[in-house]
DRENPA-3360 file (N, C-alpha, C; in nm, 2 decimals, always signed):
BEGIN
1 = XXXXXXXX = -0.65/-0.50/+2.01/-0.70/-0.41/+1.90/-0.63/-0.28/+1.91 ~ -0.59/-0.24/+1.81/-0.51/-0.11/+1.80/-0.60/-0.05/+1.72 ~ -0.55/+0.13/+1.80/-0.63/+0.23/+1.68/-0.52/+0.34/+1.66 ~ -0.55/+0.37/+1.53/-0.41/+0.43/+1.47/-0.48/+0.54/+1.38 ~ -0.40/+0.62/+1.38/-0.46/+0.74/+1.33/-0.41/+0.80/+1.18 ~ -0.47/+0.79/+1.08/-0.46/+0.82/+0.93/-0.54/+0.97/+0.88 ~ -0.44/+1.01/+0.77/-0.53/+1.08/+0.74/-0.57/+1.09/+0.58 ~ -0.67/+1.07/+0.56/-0.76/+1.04/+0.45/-0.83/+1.13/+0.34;
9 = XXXXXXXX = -0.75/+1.15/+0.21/-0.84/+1.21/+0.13/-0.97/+1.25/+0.07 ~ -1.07/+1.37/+0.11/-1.22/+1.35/+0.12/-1.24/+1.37/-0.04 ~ -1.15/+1.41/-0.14/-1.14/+1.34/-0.26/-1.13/+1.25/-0.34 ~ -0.98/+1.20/-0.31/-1.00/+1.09/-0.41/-0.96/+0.97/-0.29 ~ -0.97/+0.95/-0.17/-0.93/+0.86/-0.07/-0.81/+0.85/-0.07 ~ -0.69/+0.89/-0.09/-0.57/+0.84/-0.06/-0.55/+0.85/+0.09 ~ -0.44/+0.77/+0.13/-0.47/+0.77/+0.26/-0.28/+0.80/+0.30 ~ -0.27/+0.88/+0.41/-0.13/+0.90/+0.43/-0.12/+0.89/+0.59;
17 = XXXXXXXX = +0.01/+0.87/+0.66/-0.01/+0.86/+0.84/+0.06/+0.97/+0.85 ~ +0.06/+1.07/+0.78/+0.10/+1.20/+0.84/-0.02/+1.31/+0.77 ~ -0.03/+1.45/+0.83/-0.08/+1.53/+0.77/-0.03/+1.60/+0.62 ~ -0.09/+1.62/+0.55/-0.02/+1.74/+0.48/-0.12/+1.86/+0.40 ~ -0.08/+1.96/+0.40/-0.13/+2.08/+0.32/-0.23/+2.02/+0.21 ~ -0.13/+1.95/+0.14/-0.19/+1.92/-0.03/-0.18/+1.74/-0.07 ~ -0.28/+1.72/-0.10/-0.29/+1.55/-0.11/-0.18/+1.53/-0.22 ~ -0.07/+1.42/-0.20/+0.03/+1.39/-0.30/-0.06/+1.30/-0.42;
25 = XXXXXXXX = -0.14/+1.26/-0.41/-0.19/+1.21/-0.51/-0.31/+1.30/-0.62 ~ -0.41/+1.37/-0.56/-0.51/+1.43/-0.64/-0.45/+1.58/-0.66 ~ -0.39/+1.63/-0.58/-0.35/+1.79/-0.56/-0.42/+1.86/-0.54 ~ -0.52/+1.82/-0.42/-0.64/+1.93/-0.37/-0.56/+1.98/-0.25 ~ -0.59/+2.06/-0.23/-0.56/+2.15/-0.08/-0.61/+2.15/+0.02 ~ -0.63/+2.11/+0.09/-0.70/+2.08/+0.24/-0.80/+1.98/+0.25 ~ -0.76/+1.86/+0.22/-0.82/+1.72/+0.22/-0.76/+1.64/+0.28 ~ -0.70/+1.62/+0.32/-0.65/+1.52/+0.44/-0.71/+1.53/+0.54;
33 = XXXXXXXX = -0.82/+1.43/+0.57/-0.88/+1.49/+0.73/-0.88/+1.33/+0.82 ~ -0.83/+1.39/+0.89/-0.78/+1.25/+1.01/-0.90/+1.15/+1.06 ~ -0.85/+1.03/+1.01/-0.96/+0.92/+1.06/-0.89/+0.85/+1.18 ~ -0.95/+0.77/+1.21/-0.89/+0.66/+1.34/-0.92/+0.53/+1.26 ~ -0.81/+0.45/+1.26/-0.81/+0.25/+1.21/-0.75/+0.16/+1.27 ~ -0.89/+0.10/+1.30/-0.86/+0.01/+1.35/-0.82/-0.10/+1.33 ~ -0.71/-0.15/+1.41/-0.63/-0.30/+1.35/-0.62/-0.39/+1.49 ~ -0.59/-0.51/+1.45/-0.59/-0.59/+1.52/-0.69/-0.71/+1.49;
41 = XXXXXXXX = -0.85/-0.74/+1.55/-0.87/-0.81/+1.50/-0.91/-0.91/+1.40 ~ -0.89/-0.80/+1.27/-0.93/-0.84/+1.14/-0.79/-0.87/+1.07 ~ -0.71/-0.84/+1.11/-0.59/-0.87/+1.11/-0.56/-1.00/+1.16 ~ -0.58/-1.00/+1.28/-0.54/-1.18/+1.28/-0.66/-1.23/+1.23 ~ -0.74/-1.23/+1.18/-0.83/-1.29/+1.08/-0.79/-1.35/+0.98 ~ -0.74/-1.24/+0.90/-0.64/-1.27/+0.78/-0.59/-1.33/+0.79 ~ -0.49/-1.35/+0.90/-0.35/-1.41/+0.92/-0.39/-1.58/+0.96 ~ -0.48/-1.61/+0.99/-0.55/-1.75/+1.04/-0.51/-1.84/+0.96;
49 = XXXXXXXX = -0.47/-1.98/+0.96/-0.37/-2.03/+0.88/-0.52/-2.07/+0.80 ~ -0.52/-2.10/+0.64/-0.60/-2.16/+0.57/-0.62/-2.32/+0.54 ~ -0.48/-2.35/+0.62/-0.48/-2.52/+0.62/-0.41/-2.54/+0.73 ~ -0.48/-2.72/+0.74/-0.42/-2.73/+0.90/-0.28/-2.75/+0.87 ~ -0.27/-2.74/+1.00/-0.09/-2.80/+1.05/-0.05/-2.93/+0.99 ~ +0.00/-2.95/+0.92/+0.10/-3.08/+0.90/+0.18/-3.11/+0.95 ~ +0.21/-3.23/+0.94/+0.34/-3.30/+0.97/+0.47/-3.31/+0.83 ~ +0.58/-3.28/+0.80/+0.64/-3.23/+0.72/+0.65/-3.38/+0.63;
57 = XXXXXXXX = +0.69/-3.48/+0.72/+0.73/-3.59/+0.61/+0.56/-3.64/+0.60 ~ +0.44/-3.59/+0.60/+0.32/-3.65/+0.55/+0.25/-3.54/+0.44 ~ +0.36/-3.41/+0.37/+0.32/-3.36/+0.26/+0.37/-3.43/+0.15 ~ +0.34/-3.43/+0.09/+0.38/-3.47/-0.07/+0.44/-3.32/-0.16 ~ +0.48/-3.41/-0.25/+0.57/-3.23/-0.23/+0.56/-3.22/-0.40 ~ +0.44/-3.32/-0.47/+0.45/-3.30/-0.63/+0.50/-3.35/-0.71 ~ +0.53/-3.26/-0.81/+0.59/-3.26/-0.95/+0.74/-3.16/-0.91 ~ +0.83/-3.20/-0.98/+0.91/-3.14/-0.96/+0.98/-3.04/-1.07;
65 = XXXXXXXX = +0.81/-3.01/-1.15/+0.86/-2.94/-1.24/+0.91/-2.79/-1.23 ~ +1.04/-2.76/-1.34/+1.07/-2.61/-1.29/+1.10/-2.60/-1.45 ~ +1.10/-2.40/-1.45/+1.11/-2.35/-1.58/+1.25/-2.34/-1.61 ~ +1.30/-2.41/-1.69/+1.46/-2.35/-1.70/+1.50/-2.19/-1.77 ~ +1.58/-2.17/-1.80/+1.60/-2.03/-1.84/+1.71/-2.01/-1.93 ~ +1.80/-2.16/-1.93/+1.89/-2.17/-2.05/+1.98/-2.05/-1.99 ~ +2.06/-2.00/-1.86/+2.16/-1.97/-1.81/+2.17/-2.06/-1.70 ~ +2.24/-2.13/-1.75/+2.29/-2.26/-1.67/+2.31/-2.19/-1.47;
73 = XXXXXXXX = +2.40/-2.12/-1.47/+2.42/-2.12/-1.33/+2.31/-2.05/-1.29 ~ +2.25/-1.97/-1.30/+2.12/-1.93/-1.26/+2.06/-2.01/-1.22 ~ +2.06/-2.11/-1.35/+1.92/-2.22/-1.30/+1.96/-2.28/-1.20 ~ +2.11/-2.38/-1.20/+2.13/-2.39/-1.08/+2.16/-2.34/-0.91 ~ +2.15/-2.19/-0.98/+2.11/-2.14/-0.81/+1.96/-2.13/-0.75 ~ +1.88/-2.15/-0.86/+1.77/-2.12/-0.85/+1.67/-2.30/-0.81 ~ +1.81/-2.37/-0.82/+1.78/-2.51/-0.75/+1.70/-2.59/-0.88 ~ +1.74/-2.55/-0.98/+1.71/-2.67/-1.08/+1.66/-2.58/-1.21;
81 = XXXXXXXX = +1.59/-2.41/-1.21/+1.52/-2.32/-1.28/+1.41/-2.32/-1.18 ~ +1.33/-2.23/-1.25/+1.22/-2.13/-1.18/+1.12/-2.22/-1.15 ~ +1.08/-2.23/-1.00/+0.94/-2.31/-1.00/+0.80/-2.22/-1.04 ~ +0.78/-2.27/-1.14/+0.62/-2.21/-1.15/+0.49/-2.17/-1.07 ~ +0.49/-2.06/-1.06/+0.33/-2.00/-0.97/+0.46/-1.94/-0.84 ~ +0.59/-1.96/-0.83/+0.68/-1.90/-0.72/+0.72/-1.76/-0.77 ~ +0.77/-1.74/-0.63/+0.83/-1.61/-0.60/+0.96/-1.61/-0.53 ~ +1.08/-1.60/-0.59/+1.22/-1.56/-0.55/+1.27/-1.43/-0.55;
89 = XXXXXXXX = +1.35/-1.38/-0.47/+1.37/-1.27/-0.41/+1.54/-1.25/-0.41 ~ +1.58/-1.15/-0.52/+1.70/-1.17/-0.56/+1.73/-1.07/-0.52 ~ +1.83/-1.06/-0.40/+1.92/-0.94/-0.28/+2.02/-0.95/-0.33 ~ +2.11/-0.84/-0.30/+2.25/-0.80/-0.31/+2.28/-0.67/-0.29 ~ +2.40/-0.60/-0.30/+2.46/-0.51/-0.31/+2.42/-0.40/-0.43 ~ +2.38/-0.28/-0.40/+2.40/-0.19/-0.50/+2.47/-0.20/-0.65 ~ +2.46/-0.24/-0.78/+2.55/-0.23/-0.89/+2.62/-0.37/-0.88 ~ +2.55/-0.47/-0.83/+2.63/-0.58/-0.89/+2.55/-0.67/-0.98;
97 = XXXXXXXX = +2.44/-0.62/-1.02/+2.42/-0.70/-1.17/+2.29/-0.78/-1.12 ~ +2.20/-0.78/-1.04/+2.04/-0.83/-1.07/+2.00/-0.80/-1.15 ~ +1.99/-0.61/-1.19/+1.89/-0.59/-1.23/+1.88/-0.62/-1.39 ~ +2.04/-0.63/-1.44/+2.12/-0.68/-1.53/+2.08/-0.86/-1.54 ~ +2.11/-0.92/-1.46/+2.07/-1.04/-1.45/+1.90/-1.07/-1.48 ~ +1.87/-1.03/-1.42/+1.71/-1.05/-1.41/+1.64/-1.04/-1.55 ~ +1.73/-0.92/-1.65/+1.63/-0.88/-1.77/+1.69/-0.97/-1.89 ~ +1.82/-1.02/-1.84/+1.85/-1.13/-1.95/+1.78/-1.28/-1.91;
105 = XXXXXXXX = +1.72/-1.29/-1.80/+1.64/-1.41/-1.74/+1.54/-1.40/-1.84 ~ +1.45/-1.26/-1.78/+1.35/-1.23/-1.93/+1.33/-1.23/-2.04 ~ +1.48/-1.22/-2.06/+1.46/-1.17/-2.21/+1.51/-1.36/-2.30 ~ +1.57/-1.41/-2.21/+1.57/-1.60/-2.22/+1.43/-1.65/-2.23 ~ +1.36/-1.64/-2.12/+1.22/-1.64/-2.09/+1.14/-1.67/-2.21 ~ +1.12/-1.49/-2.27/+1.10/-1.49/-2.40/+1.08/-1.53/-2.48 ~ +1.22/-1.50/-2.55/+1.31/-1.62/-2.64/+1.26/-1.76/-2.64 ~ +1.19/-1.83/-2.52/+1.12/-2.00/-2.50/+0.99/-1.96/-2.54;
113 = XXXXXXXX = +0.93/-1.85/-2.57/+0.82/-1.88/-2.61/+0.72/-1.84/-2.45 ~ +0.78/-1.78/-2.34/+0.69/-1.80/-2.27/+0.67/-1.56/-2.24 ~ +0.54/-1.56/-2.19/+0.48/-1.43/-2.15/+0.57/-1.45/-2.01 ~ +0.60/-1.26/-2.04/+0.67/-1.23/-1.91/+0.64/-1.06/-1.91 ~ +0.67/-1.05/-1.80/+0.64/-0.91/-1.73/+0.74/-0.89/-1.66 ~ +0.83/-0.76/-1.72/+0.91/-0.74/-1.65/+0.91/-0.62/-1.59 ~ +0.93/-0.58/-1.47/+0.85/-0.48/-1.34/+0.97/-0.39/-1.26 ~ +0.98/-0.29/-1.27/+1.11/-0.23/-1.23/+1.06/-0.14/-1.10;
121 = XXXXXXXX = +1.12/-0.13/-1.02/+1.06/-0.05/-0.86/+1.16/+0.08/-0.89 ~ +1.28/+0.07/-0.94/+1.35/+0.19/-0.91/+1.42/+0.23/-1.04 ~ +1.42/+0.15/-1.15/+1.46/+0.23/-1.28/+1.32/+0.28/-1.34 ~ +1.35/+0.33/-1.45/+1.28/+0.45/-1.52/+1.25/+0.28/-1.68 ~ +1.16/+0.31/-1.73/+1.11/+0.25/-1.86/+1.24/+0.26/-1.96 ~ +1.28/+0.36/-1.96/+1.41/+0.42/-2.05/+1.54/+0.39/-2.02 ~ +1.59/+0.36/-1.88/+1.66/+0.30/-1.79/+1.65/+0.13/-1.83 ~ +1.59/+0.06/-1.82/+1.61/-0.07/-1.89/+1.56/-0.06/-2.01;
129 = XXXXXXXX = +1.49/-0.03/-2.12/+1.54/-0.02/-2.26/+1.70/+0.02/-2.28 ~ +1.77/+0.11/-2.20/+1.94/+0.11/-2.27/+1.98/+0.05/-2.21 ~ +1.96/+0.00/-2.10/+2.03/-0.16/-1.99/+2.02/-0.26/-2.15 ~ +1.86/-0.30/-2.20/+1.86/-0.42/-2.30/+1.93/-0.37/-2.45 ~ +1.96/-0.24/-2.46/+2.02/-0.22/-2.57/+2.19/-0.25/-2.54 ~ +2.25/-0.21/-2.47/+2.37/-0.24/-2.44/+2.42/-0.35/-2.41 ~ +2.30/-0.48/-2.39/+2.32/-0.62/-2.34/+2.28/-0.70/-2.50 ~ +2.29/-0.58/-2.57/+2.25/-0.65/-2.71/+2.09/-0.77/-2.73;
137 = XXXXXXXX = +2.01/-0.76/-2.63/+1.86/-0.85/-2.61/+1.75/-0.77/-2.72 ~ +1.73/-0.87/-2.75/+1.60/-0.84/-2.85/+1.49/-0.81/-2.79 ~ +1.44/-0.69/-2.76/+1.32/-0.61/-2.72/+1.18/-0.67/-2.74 ~ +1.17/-0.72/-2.87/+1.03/-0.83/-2.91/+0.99/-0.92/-2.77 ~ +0.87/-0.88/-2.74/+0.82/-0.98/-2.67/+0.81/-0.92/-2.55 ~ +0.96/-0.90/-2.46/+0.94/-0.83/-2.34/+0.88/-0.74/-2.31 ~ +0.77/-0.72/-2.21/+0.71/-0.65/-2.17/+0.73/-0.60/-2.05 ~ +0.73/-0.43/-2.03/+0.81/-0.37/-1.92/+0.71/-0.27/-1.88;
145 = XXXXXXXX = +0.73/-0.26/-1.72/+0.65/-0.17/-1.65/+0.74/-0.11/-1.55 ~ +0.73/+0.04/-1.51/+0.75/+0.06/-1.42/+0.72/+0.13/-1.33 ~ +0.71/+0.06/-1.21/+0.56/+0.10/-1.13/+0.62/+0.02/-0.96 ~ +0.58/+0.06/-0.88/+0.61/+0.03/-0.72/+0.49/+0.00/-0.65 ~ +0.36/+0.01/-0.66/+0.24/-0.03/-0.63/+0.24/-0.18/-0.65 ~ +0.21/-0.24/-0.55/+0.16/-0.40/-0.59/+0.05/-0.45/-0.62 ~ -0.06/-0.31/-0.60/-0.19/-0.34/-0.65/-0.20/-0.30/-0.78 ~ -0.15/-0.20/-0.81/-0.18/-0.16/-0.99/-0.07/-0.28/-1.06;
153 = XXXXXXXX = +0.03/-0.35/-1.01/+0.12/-0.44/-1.08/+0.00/-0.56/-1.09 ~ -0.09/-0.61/-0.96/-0.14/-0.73/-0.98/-0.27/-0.71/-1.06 ~ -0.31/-0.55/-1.09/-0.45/-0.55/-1.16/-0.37/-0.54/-1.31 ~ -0.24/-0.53/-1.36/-0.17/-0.53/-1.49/-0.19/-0.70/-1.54 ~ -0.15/-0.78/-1.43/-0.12/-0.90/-1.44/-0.25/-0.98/-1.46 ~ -0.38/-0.97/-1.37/-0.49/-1.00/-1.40/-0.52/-1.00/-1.46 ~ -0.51/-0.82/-1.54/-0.61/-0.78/-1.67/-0.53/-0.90/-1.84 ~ -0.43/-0.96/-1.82/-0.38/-1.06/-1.91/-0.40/-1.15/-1.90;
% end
């Protein structure tokens, strides 16, 4: 069990592991006051597997349905198009075209008739509207956020 030291706004609760003057979130002045948290065994709690162990050739592995996206090599890198309820994780280099890639996926997506949320960590709302204006994509439909929290992204997604 570890104990770790935070410090905690007596405001609005934000919580930071350093001190500061002024809370970055509410803008009160002298509210960060140092708590102690503890980690460890509610942590491996969490972490406790939810199903037993298997044996690999005694899963069954389904339907082998995936969403296509009508960009052919995509789909095929993506091992046939997008498995449904998944999560892929598209890395590269700085400027070589995900984030490019990714909004014409969406904006395909769409286009099938299906709801999509499209979620930007480091452009600006106005930064992909002239990304989809210059890629010539019809703006109808797609819906854009941009936000870095994964709790206000999954209470966006919920609330639909």
């Amino acid at each position: 069990m570890k104990i770790k030291t935070v410090y905690q706004c007596t405001s609005c609760g934000y919580q930071s592991p350093k001190w500061a003057g002024k809370c970055p979130d509410c803008g009160e002045w002298n509210t960060l006051a140092e708590t102690a948290q503890v980690r460890g065994s509610a942590k491996a709690a969490k972490a406790a597997p939810k199903q037993p162990v298997s044996r690999l050739s005694e899963v069954e592995t389904g339907s082998d349905q995936r969403l296509l996206t009508g960009i052919a090599e995509f789909d095929r890198v993506m091992g046939g198009g997008l498995v449904p309820g998944g999560v892929s994780l598209i890395g590269g280099d700085p400027g070589i075209g995900k984030s490019t890639l990714l909004l014409q996926v969406t904006a395909r997506l769409v286009g099938r008739g299906m709801k999509t949320l499209y979620v930007s960590g480091e452009e600006s709302a106005g930064q992909v509207a002239m990304r989809a204006k210059r890629l010539e994509l019809r703006p109808d439909g797609i819906r854009l956020m941009s936000e870095i929290q994964l709790e206000t992204i999954e209470q966006v997604i919920v609330a639909e």
